[in-house]
Steps between C-alpha positions, in 0.01 A plus 500: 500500500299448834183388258695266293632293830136440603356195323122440464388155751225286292286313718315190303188400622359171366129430510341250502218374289184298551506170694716247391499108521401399858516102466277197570457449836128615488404235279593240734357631767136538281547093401571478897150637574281366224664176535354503918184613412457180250605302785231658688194470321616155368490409903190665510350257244641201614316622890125516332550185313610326751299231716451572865679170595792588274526922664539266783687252411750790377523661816580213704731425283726834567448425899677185541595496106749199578290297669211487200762490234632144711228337635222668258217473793437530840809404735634636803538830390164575528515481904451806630617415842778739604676211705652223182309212486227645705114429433288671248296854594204403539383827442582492133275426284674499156851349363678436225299453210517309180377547158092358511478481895241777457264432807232669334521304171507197726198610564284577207569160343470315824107729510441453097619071569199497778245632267606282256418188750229640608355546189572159364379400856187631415449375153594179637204513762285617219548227279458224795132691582409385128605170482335370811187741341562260186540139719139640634344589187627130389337346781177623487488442137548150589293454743153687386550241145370209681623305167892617648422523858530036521873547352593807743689228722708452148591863561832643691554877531734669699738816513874396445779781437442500131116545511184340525506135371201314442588102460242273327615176631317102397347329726501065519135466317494869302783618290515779314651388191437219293725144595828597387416786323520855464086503404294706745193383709213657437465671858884595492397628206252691660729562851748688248247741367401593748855623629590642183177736524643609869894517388400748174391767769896526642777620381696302615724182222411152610740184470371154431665204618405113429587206708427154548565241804764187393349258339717443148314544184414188315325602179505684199819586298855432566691752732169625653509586843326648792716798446359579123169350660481793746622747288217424267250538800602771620458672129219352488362694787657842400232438165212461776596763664473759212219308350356596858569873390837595615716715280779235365817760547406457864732148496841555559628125623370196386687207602459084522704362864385158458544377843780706591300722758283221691204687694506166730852415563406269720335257247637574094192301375233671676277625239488874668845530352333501105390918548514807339693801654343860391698765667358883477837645526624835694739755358832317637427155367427624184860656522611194637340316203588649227896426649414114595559475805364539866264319748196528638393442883123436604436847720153384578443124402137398360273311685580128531158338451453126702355348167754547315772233612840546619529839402787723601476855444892559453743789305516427059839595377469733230580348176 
């Protein structure tokens, strides 16, 4: 009886298996992480391929962030005076900086813009030492040919700002064309060949201008005037002139002013004004030539012989 009111006590115990389902949350904070280190090494890249100007430009920019977003330059937040309004510190050496205010870029193309000058300086220099060694050269020529040397008062040379120009001008009882024509005397003739021998040794293009004074042309065909007249000299002399020996691409101008350029403007009829301009030409004025345009000024004006009356070395226009 005493066993049968006892009743066995079961005791469940509940185990538990491997590990279950423990969420998200770990994901997030992965994405967290890679997510900052993209940001990282993106700001990283955007550092090294960034201009020093800009690096600076940047940093100002968080110091007085306001002030650059406004005003975009300097202003009065770059004081560094601790009283407002105060003066500058005189001691500082370096504010706010904008994008291209590199002071050391400043000053490689200020350094490479002098050696530029100074080497077009140079060839400048270089190419003056020749002409005046061909205005020389001419001159001698002229005068050891005792068959030139009676017409070297018919002769102008001088140094203007395009080149050297050598002028053949007419004198009262010697002309150098024909009456009225565009037909050579025989010593121009011989006066041109003997330039064209000296120009074929430079480099240098020539232009060839033709003028007369104003006395109106009377003869030959209808609408023929001084202006074709001169134009037809001065071709004319370009053919002496390689006939002389010089190469013919050396001619880059040839032109006919009529009497539009007087070489005496005091007197329109004096027969100095019937010449013929030859200009050796320097690097700029055959820029300025093959454009149209420009003007030349006598740098060192030729000789003004007393024979030759009322002659006024003076500045040709370019044509």
């Amino acid at each position: 009886m005493a066993d049968e009111g006892l009743r066995p006590i079961i005791v469940k115990r509940v185990k538990k298996g491997g590990g279950g389902h423990h969420g998200g949350a770990w994901k997030i904070a992965y994405a967290d992480f890679v997510t900052a280190m993209m940001a990282f090494f993106l700001l990283m890249w955007l550092l090294g391929s960034t201009a020093k100007g800009e690096l600076q430009g940047i940093a100002e920019y968080f110091k007085t962030p306001l002030k650059v977003a406004m005003s975009g330059g300097s202003g009065s937040g770059d004081s560094s005076s601790i009283v407002q309004g105060g003066g500058k510190d005189l001691t500082r050496k370096e504010g706010q900086v904008k994008k291209g205010d590199d002071p050391e870029m400043k000053k490689t193309y200020n350094l490479q813009a002098a050696h530029l000058k100074e080497a077009e300086a140079q060839l400048e220099r270089a190419e003056l030492a020749r002409l005046r060694t061909l205005k020389a050269r001419i001159e001698e020529a002229i005068e050891a040919r005792p068959a030139l040397r009676q017409f070297k008062s018919q002769l102008l040379i001088d140094i203007t700002t395009e080149g050297l120009r050598i002028q053949i001008v007419d004198e009262k009882n010697r002309p150098m064309f024909a009456l009225a024509k565009a037909e050579l005397q025989p010593y121009t003739k011989d006066i041109l060949y003997e330039i064209g021998r000296a120009l074929n040794d430079m480099p240098n293009r020539i232009s060839l201008s033709g003028h007369t004074d104003a006395t109106p042309y009377a003869s030959g065909e209808k609408g023929y005037s001084n202006w074709e007249l001169s134009a037809d000299r001065a071709n004319a002399s370009r053919r002496a002139l390689i006939a002389g020996g010089m190469d013919e691409t050396k001619v880059l101008r040839v032109v006919g002013l009529s009497s539009a350029v007087l070489f005496d403007k005091s007197d329109a009829f004096n027969p100095v004004n019937r010449r013929i301009s030859i200009i050796v030409m320097n690097k700029k004025a055959e820029e300025t030539a093959s454009k149209d345009g420009g003007t030349v000024q006598v740098m060192n004006a030729a000789e003004v012989r007393q024979d030759v009356p009322n002659v006024v070395a003076t500045p040709e226009p370019a044509k």
